[in-house]
mmJSON file of the N, C-alpha and C atoms, coordinates in Angstrom:
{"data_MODEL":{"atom_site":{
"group_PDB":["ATOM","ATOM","ATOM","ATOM","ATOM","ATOM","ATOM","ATOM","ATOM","ATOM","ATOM","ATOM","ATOM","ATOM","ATOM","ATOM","ATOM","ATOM","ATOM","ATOM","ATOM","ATOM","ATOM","ATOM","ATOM","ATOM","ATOM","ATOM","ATOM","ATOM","ATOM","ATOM","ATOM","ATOM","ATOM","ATOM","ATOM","ATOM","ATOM","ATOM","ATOM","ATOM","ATOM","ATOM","ATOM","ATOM","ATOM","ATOM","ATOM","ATOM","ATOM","ATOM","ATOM","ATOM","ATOM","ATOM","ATOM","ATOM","ATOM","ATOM","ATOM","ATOM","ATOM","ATOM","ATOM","ATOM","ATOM","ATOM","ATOM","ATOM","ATOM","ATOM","ATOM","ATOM","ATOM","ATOM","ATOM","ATOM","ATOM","ATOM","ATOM"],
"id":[1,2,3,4,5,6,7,8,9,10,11,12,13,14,15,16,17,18,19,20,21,22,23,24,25,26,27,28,29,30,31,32,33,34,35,36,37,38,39,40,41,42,43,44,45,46,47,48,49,50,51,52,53,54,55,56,57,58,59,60,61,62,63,64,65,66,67,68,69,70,71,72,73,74,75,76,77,78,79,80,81],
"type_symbol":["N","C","C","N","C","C","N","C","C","N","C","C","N","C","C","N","C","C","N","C","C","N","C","C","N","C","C","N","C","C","N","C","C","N","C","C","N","C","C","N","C","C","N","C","C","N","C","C","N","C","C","N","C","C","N","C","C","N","C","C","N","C","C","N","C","C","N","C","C","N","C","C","N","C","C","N","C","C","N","C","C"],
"label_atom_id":["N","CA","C","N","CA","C","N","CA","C","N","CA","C","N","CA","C","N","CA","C","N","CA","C","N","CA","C","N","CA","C","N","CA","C","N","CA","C","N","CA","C","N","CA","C","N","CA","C","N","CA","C","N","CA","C","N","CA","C","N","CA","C","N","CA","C","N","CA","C","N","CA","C","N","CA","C","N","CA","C","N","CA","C","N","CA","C","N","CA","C","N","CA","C"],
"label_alt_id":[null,null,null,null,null,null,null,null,null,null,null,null,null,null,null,null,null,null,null,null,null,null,null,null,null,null,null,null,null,null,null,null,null,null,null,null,null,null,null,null,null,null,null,null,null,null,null,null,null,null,null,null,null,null,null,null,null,null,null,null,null,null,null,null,null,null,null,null,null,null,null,null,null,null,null,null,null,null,null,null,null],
"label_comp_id":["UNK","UNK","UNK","UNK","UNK","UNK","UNK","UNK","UNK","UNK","UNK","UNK","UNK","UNK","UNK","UNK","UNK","UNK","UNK","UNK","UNK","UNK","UNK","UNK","UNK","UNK","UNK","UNK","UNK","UNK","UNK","UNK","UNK","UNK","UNK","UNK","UNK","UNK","UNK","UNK","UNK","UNK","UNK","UNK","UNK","UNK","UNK","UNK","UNK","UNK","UNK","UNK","UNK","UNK","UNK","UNK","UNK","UNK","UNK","UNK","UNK","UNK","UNK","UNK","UNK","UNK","UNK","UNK","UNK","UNK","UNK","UNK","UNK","UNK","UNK","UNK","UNK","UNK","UNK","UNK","UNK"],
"label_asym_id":["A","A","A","A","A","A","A","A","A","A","A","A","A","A","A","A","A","A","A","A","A","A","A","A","A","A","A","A","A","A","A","A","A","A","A","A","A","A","A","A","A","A","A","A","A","A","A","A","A","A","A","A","A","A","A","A","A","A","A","A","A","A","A","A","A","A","A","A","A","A","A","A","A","A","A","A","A","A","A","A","A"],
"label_entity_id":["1","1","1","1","1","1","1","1","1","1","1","1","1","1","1","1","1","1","1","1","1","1","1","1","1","1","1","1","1","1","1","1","1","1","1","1","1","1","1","1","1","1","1","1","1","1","1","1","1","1","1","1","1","1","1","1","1","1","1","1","1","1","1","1","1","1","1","1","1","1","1","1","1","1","1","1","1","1","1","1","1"],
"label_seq_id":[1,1,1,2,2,2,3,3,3,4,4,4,5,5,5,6,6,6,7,7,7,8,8,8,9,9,9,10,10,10,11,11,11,12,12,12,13,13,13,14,14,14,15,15,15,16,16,16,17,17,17,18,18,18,19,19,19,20,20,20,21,21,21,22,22,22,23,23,23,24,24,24,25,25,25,26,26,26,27,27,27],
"pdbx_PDB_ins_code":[null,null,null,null,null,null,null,null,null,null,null,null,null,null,null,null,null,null,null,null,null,null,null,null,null,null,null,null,null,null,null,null,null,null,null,null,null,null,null,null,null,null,null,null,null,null,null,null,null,null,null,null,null,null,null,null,null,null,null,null,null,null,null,null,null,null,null,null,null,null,null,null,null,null,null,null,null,null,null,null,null],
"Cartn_x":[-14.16,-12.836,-13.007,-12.538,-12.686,-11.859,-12.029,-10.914,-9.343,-9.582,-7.951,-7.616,-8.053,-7.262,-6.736,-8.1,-7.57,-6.0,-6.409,-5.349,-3.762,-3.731,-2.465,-2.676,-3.263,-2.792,-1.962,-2.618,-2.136,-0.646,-0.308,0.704,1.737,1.456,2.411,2.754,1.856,2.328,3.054,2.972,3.419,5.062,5.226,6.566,7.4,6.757,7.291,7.504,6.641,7.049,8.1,8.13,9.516,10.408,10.629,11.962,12.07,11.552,11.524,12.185,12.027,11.673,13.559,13.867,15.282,16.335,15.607,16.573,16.508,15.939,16.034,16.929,16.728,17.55,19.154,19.619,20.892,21.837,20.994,21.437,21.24],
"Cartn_y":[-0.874,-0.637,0.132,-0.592,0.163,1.263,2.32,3.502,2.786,1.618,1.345,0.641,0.274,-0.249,1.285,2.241,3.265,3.968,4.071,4.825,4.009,2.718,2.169,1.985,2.256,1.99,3.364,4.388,6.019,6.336,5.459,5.071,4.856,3.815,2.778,3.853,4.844,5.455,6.47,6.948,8.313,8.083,6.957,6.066,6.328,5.348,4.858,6.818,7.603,8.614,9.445,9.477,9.964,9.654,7.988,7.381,7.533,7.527,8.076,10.03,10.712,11.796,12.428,11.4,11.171,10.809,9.504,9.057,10.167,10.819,11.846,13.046,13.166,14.474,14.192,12.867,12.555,12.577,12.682,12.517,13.992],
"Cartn_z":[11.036,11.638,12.957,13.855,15.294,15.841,16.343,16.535,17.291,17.846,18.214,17.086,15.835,14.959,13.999,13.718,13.03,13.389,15.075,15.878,15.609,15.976,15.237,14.14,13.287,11.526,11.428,11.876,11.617,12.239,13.915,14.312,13.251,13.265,12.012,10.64,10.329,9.494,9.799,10.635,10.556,11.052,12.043,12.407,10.506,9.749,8.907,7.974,8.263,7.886,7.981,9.324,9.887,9.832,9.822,9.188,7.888,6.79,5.631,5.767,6.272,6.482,6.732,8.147,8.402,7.735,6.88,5.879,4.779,4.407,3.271,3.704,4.775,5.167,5.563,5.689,5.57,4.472,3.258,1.663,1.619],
"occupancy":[1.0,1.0,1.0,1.0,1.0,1.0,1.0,1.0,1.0,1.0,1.0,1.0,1.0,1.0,1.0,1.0,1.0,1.0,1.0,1.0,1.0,1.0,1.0,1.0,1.0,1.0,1.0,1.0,1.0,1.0,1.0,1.0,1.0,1.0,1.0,1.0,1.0,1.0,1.0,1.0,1.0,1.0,1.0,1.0,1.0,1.0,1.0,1.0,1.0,1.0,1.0,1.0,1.0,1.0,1.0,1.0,1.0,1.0,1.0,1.0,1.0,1.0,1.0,1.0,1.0,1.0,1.0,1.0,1.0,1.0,1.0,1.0,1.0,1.0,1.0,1.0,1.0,1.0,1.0,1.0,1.0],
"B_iso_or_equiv":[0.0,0.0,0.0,0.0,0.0,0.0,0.0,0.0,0.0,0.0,0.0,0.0,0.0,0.0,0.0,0.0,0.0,0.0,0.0,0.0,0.0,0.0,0.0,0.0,0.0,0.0,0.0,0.0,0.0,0.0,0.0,0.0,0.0,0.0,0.0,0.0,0.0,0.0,0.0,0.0,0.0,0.0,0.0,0.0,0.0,0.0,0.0,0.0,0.0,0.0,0.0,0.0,0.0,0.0,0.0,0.0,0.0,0.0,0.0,0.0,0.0,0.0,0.0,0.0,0.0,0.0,0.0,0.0,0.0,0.0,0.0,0.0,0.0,0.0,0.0,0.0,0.0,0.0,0.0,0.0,0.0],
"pdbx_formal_charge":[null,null,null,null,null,null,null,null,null,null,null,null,null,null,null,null,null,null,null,null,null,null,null,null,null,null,null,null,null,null,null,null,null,null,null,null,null,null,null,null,null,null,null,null,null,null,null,null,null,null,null,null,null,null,null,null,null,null,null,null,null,null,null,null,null,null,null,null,null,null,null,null,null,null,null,null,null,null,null,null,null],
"auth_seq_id":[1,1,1,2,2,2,3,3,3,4,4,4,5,5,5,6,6,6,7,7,7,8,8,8,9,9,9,10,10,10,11,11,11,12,12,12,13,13,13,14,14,14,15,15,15,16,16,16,17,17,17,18,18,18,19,19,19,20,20,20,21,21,21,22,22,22,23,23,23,24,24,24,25,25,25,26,26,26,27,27,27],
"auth_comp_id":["UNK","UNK","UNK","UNK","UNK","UNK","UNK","UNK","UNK","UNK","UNK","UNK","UNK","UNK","UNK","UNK","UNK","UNK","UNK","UNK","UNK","UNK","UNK","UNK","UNK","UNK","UNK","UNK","UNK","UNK","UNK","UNK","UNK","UNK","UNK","UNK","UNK","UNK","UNK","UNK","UNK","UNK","UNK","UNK","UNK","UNK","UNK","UNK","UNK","UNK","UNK","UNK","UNK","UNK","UNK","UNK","UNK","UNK","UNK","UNK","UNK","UNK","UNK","UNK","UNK","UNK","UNK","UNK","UNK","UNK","UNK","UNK","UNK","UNK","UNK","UNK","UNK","UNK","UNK","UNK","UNK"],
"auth_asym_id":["A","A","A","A","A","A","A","A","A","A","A","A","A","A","A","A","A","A","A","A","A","A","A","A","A","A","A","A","A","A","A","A","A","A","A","A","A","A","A","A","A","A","A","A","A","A","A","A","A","A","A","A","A","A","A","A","A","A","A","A","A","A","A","A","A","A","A","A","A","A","A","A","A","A","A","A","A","A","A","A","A"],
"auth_atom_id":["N","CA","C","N","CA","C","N","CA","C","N","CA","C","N","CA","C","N","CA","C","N","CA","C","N","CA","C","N","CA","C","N","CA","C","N","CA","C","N","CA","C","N","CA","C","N","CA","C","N","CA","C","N","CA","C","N","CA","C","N","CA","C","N","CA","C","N","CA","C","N","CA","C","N","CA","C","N","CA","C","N","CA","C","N","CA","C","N","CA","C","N","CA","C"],
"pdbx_PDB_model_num":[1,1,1,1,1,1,1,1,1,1,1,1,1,1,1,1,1,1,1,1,1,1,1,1,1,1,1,1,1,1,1,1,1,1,1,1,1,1,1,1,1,1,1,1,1,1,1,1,1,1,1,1,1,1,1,1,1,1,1,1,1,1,1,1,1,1,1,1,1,1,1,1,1,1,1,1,1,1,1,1,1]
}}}
């Protein structure tokens, strides 16, 4: 795995974290 795939996999998560993160704090 090459560091620009690591770097957007970790992207992609931390995105999907924060929207998780947002949606929790609205409830």
């Amino acid at each position: 795995m090459s560091k620009l795939q690591s770097s957007l996999l970790i992207g992609r998560i931390s995105m999907i974290v924060l929207m998780m993160q947002s949606r929790n704090s609205r409830w």
